[in-house]
N, C-alpha and C positions, 0 to 999 in steps of 0.2 A: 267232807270236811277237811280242811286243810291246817297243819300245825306248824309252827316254824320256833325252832330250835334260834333263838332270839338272842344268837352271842351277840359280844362286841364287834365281831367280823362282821357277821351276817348286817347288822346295824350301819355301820362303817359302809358296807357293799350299797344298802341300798340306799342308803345317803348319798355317794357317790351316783349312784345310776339317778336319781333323780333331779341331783343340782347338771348332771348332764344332758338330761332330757332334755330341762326348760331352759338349759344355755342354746341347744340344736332347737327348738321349737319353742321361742316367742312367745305365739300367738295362741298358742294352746293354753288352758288349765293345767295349774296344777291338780284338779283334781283329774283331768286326762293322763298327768305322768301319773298320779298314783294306779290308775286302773293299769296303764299300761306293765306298772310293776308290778300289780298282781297277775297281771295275766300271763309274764313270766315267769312269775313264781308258780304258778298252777301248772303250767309245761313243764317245770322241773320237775313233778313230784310225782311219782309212781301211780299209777292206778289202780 
């Protein structure tokens, strides 16, 4: 299970990482950037 600590940073970060996504990638979903943000989020987070 994964938790996230849901500041205004945190918020702000991945607002940015996703309107950055879909400017580099078109043609993809938005729901492909969302996965692709959690799947960095999940790499960040300790095991």
């Amino acid at each position: 299970m994964m938790t996230l600590n849901l500041t205004p940073e945190v918020v702000r970060e991945d607002q940015a990482f996703l309107i950055q996504y879909c400017r580099e990638h078109p043609e993809r979903s938005f729901h492909q950037a969302a996965l692709t943000l959690l799947q960095m989020r999940l790499a960040r987070c300790p095991p």
